[in-house]
N, CA, C and O atoms as a GROMACS GRO file, in nm:
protein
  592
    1UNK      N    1  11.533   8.002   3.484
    1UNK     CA    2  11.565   7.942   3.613
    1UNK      C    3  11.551   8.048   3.724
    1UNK      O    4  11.587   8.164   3.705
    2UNK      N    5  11.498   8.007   3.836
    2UNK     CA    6  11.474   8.080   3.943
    2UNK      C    7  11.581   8.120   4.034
    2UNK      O    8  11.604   8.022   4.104
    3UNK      N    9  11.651   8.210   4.064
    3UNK     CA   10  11.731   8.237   4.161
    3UNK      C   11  11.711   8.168   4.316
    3UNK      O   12  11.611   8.144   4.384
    4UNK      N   13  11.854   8.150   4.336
    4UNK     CA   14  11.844   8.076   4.485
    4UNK      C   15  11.827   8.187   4.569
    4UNK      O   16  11.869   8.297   4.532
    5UNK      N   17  11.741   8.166   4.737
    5UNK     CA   18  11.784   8.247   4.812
    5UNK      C   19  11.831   8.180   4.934
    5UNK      O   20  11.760   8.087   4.970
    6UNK      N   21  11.933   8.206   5.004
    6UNK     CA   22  12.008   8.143   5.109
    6UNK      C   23  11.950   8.222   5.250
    6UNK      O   24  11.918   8.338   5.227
    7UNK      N   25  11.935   8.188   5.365
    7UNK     CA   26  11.848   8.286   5.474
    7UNK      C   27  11.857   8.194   5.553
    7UNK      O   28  11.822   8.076   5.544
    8UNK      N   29  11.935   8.285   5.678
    8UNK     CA   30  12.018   8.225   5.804
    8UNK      C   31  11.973   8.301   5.898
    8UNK      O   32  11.984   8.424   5.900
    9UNK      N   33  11.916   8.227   5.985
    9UNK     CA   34  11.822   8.298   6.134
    9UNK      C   35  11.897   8.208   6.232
    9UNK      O   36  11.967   8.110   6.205
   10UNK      N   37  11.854   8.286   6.401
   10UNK     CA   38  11.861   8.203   6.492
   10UNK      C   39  11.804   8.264   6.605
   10UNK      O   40  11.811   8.376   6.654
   11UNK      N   41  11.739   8.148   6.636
   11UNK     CA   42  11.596   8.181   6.722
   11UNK      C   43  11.652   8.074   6.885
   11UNK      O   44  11.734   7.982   6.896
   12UNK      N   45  11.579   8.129   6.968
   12UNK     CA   46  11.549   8.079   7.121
   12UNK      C   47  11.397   7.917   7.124
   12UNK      O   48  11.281   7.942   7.092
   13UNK      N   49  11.420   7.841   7.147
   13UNK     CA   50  11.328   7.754   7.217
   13UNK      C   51  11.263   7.768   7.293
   13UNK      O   52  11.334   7.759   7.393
   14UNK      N   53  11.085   7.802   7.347
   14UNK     CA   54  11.069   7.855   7.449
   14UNK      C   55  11.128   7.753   7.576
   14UNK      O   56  11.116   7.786   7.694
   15UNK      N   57  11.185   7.641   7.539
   15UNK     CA   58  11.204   7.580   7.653
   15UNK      C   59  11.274   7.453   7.536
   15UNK      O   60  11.241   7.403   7.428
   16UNK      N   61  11.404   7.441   7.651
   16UNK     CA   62  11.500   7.331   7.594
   16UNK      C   63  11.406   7.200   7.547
   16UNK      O   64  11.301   7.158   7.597
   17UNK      N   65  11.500   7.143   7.411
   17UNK     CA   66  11.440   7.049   7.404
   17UNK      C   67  11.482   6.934   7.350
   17UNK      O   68  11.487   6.952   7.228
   18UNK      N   69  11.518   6.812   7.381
   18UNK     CA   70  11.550   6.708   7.403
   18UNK      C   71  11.568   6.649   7.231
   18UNK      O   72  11.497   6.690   7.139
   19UNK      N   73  11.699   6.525   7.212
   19UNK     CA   74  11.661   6.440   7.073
   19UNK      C   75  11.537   6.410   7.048
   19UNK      O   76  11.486   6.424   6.937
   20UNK      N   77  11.464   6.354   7.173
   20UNK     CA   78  11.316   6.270   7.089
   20UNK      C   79  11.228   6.388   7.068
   20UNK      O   80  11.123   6.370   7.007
   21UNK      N   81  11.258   6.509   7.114
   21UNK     CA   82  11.099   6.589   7.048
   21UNK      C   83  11.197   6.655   6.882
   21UNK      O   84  11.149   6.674   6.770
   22UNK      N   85  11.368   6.679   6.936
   22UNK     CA   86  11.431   6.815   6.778
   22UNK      C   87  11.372   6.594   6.677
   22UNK      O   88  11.271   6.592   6.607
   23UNK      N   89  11.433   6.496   6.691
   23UNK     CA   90  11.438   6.431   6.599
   23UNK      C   91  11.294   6.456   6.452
   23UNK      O   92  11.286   6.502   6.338
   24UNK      N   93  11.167   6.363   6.603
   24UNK     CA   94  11.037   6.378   6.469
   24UNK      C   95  11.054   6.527   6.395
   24UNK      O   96  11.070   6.543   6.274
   25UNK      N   97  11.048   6.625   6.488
   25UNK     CA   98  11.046   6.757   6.415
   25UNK      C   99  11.124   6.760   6.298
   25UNK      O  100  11.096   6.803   6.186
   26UNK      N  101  11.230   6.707   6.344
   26UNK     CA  102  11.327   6.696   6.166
   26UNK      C  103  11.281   6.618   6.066
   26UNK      O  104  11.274   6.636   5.945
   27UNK      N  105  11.255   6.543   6.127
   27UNK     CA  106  11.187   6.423   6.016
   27UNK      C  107  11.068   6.470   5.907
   27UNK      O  108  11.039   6.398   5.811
   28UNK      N  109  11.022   6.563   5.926
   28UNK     CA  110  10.869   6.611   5.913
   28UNK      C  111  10.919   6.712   5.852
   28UNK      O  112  10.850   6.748   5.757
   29UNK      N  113  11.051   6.794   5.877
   29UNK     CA  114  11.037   6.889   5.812
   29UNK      C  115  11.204   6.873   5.674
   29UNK      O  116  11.264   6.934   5.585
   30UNK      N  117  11.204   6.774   5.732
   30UNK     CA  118  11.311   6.713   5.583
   30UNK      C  119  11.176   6.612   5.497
   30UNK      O  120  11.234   6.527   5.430
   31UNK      N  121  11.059   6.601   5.486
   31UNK     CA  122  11.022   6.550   5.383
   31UNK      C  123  10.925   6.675   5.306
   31UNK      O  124  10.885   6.673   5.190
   32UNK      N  125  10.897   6.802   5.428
   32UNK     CA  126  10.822   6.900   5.360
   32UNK      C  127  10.950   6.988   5.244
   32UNK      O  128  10.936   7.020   5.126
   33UNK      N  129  11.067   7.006   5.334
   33UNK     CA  130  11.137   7.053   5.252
   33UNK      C  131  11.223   7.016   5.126
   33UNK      O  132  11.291   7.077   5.043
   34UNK      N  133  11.184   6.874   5.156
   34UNK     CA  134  11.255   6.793   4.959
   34UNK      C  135  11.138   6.854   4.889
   34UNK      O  136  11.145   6.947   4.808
   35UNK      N  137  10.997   6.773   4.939
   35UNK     CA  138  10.867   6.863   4.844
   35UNK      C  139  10.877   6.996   4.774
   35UNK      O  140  10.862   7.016   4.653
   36UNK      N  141  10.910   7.101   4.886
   36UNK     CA  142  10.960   7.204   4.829
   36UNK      C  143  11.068   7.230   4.775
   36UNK      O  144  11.042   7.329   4.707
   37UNK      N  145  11.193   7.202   4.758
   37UNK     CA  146  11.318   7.212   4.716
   37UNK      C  147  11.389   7.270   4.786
   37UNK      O  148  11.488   7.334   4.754
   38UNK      N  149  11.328   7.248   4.933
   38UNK     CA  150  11.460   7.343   5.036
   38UNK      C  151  11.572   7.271   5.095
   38UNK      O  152  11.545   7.180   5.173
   39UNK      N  153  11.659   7.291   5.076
   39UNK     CA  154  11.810   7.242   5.123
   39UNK      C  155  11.789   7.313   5.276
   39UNK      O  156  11.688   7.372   5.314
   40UNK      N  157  11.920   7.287   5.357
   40UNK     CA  158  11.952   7.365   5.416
   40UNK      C  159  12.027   7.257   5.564
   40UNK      O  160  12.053   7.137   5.558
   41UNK      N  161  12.042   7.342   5.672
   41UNK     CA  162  12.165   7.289   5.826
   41UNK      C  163  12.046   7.353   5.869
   41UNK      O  164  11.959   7.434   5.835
   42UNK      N  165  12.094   7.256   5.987
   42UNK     CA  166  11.994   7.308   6.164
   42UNK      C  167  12.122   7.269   6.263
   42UNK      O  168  12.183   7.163   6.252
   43UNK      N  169  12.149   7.358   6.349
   43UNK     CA  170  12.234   7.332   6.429
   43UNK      C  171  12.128   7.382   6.541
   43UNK      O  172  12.036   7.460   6.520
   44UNK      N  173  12.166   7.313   6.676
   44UNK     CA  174  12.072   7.345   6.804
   44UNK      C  175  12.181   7.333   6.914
   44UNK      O  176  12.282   7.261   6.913
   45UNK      N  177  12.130   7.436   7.027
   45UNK     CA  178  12.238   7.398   7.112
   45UNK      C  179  12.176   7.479   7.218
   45UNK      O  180  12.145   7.597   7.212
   46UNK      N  181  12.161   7.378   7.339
   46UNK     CA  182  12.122   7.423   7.459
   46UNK      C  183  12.027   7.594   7.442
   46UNK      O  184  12.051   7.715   7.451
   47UNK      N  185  11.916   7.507   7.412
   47UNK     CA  186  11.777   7.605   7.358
   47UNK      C  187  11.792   7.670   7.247
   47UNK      O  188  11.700   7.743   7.213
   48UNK      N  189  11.916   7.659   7.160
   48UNK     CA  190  11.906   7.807   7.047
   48UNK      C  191  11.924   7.714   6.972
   48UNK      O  192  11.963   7.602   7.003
   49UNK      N  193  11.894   7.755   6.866
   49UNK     CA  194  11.891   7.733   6.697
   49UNK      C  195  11.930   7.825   6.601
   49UNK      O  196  11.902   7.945   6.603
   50UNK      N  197  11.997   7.765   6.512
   50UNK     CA  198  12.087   7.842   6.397
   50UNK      C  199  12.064   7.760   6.269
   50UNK      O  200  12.118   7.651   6.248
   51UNK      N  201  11.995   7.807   6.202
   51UNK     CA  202  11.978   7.723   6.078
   51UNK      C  203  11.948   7.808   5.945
   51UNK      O  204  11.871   7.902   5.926
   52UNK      N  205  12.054   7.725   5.842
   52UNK     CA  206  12.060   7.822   5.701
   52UNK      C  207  11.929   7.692   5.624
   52UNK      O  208  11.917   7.569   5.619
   53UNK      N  209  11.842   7.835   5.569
   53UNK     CA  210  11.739   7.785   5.457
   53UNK      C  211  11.773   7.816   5.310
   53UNK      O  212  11.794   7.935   5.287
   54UNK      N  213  11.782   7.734   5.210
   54UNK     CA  214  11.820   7.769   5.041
   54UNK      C  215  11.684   7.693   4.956
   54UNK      O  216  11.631   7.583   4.970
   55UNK      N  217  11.659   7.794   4.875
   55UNK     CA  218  11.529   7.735   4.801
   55UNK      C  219  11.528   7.840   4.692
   55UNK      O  220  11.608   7.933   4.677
   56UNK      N  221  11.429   7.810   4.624
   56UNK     CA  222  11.348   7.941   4.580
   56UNK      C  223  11.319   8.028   4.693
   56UNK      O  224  11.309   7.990   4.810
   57UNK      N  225  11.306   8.178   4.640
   57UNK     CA  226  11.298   8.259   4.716
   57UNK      C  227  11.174   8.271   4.822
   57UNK      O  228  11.162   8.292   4.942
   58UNK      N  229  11.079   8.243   4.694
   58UNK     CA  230  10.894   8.264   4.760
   58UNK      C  231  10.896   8.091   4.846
   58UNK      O  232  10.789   8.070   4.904
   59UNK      N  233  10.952   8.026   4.853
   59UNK     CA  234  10.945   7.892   4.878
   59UNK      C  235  11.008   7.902   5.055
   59UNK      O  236  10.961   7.855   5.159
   60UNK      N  237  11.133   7.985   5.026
   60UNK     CA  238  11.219   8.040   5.163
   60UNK      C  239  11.137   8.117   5.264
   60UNK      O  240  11.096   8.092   5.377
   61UNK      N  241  11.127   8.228   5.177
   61UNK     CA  242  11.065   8.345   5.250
   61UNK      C  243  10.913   8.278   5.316
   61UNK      O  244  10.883   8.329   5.424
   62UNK      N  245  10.832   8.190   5.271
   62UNK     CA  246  10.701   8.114   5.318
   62UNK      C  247  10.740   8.010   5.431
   62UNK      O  248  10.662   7.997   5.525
   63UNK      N  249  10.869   7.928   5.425
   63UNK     CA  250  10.923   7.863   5.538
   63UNK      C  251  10.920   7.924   5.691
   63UNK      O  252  10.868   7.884   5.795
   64UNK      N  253  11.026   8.076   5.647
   64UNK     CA  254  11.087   8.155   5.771
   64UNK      C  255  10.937   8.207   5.836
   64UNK      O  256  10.918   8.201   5.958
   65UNK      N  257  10.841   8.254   5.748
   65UNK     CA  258  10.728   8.260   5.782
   65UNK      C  259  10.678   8.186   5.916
   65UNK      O  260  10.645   8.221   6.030
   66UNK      N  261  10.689   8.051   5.834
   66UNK     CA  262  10.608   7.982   5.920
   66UNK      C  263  10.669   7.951   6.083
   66UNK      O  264  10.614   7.936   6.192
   67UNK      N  265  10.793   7.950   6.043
   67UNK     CA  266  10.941   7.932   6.162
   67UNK      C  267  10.891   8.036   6.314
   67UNK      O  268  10.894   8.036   6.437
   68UNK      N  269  10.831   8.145   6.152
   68UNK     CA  270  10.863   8.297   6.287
   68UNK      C  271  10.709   8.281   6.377
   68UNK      O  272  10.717   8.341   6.484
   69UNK      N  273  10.571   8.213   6.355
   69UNK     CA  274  10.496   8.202   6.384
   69UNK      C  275  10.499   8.078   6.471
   69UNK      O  276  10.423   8.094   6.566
   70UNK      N  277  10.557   7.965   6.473
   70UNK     CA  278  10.569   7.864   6.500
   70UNK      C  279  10.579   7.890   6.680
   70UNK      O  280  10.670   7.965   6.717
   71UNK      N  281  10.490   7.833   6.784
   71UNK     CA  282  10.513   7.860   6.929
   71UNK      C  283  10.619   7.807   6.977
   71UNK      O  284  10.634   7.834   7.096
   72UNK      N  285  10.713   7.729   6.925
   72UNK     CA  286  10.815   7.680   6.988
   72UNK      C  287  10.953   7.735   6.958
   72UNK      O  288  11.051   7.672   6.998
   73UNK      N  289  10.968   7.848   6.892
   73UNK     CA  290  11.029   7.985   6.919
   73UNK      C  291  11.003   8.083   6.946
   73UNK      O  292  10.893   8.137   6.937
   74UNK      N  293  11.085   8.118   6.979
   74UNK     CA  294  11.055   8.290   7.046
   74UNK      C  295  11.240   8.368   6.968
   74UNK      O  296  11.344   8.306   6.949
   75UNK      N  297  11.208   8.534   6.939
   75UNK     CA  298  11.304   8.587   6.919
   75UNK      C  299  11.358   8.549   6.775
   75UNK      O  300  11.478   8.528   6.758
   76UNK      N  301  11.291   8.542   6.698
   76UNK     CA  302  11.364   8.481   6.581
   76UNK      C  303  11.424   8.617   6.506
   76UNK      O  304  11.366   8.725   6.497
   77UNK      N  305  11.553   8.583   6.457
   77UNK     CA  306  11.667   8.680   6.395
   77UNK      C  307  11.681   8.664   6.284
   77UNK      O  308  11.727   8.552   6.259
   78UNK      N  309  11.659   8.739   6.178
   78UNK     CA  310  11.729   8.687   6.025
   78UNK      C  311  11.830   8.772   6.046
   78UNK      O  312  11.821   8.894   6.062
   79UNK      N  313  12.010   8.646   6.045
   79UNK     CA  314  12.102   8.722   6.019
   79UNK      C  315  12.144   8.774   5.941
   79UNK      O  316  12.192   8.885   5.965
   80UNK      N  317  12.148   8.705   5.764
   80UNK     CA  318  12.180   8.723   5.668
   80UNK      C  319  12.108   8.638   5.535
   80UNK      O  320  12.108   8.515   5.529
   81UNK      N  321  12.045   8.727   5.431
   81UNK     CA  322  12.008   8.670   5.289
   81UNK      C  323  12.088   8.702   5.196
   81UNK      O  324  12.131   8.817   5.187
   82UNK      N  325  12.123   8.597   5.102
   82UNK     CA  326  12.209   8.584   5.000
   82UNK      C  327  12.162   8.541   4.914
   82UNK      O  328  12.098   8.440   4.943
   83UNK      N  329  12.158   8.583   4.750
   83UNK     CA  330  12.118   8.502   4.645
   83UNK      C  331  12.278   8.402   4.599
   83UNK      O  332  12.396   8.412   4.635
   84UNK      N  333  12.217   8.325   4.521
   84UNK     CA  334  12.381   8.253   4.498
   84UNK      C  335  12.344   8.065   4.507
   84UNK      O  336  12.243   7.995   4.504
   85UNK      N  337  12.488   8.047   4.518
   85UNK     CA  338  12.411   7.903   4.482
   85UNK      C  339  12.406   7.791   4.587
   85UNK      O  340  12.504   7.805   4.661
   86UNK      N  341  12.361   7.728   4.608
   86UNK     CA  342  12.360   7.615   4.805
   86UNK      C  343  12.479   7.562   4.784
   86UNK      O  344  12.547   7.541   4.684
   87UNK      N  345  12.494   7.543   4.914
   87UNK     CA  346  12.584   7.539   5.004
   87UNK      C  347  12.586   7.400   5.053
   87UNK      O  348  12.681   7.326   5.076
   88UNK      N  349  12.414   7.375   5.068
   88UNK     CA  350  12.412   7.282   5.184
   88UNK      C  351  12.242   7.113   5.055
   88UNK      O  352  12.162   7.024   5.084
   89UNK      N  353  12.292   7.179   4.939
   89UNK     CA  354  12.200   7.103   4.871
   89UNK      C  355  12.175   6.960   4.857
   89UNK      O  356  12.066   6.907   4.833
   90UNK      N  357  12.274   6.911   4.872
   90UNK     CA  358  12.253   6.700   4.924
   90UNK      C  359  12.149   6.709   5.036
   90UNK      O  360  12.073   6.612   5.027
   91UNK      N  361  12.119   6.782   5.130
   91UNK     CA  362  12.044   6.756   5.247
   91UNK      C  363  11.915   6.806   5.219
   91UNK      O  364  11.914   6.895   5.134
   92UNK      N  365  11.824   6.780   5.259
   92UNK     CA  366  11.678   6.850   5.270
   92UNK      C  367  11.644   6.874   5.396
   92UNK      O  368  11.527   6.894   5.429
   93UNK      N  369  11.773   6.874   5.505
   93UNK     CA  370  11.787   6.983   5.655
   93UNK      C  371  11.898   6.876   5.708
   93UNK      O  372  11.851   6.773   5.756
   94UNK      N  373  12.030   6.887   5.705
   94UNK     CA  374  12.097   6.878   5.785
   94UNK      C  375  12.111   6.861   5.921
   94UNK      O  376  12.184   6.960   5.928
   95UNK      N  377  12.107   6.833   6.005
   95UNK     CA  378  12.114   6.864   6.167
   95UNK      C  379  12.184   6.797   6.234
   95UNK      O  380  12.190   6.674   6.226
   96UNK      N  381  12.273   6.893   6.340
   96UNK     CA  382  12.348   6.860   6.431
   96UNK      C  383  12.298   6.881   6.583
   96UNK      O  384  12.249   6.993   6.587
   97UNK      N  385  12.291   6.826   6.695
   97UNK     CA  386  12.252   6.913   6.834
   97UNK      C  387  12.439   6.925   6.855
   97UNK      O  388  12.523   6.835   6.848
   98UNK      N  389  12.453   7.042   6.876
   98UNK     CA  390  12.608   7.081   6.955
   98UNK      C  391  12.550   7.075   7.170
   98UNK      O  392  12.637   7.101   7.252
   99UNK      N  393  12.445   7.049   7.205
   99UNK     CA  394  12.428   7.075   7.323
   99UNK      C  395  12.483   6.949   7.419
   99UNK      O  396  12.463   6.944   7.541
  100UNK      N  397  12.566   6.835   7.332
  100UNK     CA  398  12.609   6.719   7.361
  100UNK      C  399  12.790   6.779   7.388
  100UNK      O  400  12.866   6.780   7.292
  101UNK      N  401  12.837   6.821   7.519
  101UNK     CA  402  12.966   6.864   7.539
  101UNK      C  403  13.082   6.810   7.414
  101UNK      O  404  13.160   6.878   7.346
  102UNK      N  405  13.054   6.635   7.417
  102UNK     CA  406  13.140   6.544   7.371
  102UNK      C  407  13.168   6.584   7.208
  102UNK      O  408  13.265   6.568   7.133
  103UNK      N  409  13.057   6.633   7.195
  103UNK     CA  410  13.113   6.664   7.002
  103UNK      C  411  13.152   6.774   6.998
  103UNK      O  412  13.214   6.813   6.899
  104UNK      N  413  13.123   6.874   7.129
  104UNK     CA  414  13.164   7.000   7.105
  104UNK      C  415  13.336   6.990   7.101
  104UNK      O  416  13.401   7.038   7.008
  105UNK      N  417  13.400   6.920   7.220
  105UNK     CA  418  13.519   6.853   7.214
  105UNK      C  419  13.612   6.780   7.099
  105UNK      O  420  13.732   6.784   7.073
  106UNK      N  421  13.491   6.709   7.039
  106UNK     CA  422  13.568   6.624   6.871
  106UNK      C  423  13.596   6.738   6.815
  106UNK      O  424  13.715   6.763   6.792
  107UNK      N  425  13.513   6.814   6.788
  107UNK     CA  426  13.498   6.934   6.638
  107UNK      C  427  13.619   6.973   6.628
  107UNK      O  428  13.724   6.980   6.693
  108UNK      N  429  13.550   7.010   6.473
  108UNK     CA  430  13.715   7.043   6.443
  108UNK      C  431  13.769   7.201   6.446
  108UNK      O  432  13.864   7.250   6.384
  109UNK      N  433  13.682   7.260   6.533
  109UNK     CA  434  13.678   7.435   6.518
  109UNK      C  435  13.645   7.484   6.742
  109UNK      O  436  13.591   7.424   6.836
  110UNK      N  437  13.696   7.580   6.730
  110UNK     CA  438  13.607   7.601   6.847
  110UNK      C  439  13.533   7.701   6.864
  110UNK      O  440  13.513   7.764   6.967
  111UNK      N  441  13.464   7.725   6.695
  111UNK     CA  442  13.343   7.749   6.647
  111UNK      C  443  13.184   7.723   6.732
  111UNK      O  444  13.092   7.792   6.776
  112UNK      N  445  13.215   7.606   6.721
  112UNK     CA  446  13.187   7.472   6.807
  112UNK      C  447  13.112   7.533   6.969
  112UNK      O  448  12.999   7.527   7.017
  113UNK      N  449  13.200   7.570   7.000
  113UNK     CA  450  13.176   7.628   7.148
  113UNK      C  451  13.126   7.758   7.192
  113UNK      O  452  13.100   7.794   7.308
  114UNK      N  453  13.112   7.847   7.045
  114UNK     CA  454  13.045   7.971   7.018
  114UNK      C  455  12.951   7.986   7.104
  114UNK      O  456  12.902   7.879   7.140
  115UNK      N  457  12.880   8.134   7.179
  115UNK     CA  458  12.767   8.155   7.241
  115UNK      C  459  12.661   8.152   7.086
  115UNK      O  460  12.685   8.225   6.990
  116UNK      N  461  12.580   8.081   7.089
  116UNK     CA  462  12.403   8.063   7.025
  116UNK      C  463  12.332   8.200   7.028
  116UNK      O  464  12.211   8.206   7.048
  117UNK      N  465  12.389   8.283   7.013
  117UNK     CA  466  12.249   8.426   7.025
  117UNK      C  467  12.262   8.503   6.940
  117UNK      O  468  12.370   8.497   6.882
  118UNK      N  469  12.149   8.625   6.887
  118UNK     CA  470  12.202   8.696   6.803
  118UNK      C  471  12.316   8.828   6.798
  118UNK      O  472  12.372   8.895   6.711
  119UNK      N  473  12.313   8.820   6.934
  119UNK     CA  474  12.428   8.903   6.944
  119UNK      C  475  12.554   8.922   6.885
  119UNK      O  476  12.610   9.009   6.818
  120UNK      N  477  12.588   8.770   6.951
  120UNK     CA  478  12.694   8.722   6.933
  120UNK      C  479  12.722   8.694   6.720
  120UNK      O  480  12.809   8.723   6.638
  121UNK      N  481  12.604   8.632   6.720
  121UNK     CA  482  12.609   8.634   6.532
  121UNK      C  483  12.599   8.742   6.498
  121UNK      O  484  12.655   8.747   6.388
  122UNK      N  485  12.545   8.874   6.535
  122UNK     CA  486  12.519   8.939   6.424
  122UNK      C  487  12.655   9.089   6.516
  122UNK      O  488  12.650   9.211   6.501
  123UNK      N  489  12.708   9.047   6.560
  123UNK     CA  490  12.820   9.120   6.562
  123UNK      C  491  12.954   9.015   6.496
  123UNK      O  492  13.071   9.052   6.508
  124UNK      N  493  12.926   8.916   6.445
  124UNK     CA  494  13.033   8.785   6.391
  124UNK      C  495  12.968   8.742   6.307
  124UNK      O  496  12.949   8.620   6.302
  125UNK      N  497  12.905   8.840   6.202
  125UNK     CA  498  12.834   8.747   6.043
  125UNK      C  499  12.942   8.650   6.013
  125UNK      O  500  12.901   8.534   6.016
  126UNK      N  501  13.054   8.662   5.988
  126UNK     CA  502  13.142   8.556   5.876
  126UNK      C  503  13.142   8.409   6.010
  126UNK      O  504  13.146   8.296   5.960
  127UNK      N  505  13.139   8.415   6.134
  127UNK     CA  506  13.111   8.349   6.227
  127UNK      C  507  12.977   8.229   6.205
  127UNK      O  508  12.983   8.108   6.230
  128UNK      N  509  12.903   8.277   6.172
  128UNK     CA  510  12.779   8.190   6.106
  128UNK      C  511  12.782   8.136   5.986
  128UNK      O  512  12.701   8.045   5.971
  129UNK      N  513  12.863   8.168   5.877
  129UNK     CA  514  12.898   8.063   5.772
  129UNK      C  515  13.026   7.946   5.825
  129UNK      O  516  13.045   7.829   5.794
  130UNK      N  517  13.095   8.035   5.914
  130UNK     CA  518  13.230   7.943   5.862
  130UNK      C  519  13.162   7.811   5.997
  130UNK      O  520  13.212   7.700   6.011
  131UNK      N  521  13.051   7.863   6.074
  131UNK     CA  522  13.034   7.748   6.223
  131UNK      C  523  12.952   7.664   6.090
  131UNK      O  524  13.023   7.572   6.051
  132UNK      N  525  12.818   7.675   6.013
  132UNK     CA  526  12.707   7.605   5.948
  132UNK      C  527  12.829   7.531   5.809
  132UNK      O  528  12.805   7.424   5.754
  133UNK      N  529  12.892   7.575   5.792
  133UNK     CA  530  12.971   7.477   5.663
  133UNK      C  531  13.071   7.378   5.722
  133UNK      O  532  13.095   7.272   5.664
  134UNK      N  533  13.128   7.410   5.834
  134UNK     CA  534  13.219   7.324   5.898
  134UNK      C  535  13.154   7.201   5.910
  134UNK      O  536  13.228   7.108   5.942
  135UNK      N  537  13.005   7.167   5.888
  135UNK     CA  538  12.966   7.018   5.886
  135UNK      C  539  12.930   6.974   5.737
  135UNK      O  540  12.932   6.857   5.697
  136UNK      N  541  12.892   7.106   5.649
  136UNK     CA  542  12.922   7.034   5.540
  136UNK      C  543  13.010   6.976   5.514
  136UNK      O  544  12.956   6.873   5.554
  137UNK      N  545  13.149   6.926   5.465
  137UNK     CA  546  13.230   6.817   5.448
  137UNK      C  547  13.292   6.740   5.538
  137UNK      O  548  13.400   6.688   5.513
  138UNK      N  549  13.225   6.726   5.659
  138UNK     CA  550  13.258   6.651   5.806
  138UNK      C  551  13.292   6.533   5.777
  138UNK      O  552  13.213   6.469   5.708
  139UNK      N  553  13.405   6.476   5.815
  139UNK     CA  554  13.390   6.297   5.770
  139UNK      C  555  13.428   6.224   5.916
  139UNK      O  556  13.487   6.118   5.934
  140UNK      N  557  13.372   6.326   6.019
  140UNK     CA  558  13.416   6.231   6.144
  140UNK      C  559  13.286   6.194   6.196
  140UNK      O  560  13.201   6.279   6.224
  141UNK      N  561  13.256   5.994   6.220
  141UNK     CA  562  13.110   5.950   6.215
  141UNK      C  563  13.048   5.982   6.336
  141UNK      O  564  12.930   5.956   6.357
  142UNK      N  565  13.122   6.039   6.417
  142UNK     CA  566  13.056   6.074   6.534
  142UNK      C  567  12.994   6.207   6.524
  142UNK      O  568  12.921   6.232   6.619
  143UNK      N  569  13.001   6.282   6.450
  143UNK     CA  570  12.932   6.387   6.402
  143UNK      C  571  12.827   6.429   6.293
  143UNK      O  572  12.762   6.531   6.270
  144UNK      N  573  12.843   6.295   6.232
  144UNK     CA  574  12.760   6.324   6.115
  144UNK      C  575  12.685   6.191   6.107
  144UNK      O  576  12.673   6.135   5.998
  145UNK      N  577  12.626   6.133   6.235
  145UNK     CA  578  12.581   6.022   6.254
  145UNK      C  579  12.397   6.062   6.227
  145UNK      O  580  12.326   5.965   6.198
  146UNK      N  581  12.335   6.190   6.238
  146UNK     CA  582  12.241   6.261   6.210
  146UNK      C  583  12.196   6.336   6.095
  146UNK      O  584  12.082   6.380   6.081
  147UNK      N  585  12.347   6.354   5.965
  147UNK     CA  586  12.323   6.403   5.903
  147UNK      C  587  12.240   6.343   5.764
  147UNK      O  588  12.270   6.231   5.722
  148UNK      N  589  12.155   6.409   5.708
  148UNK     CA  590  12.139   6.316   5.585
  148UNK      C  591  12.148   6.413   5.512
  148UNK      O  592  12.141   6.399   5.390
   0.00000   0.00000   0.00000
């Protein structure tokens, strides 16, 4: 059996971007990533993105690849890789937008309301697990009305 690898970045948008363009994008990339066996959360929030990838390793590491080439980021950060086991495996990408005030308000953390940059994460590693798992076992429907 192949070892998992877990790999948590967060990158800039060159320019904010709206449900109808993050939705298809998800859509497209939750059927590439069942293909591949990648689990994983996308959280977005007023231009930034934070999202944990779990797969095979060569499967991961070929994703972030493509992430880091991709023109519709800029600045991309790997905060932290972990071998071990998912976290986030029912989903084939999770996603929340936090750039909606009103859920930032429901949540149940004020995690929630965190600055999006790498600064801020990579001086607050344990900050980026405990914000990306707080929707794993979410049971409030106004929050997890996106998740699959």
């Amino acid at each position: 059996m192949k070892s998992i690898l877990s790999l948590t970045y967060c990158s800039r948008a060159v320019r904010p971007m709206e449900d109808a363009e993050l939705l298809p994008l998800l859509d497209k990339a939750r059927v590439a990533n069942a293909r591949r066996g990648v689990s994983g959360m996308l959280l977005y929030k007023s231009g930034s993105f934070l999202q944990v990838l779990e797969g095979e390793a060569g499967d991961v590491e070929a994703l972030i690849a493509t992430i880091e080439r991709d023109p519709r980021h800029e600045d991309v950060r790997i905060l932290r890789k972990d071998a071990g086991p998912r976290q986030f495996g029912e989903w084939s990408m999770g996603f929340q937008n936090l750039s909606d005030l009103r859920l930032v308000e429901a949540g149940e953390s004020d995690l929630m309301s965190a600055p999006f940059d790498a600064e801020y994460f990579g001086a607050n590693p344990t900050k980026v697990q405990e914000l990306l798992l707080c929707f794993r076992g979410m049971n409030n429907p106004a929050l997890v009305t996106t998740l699959v």
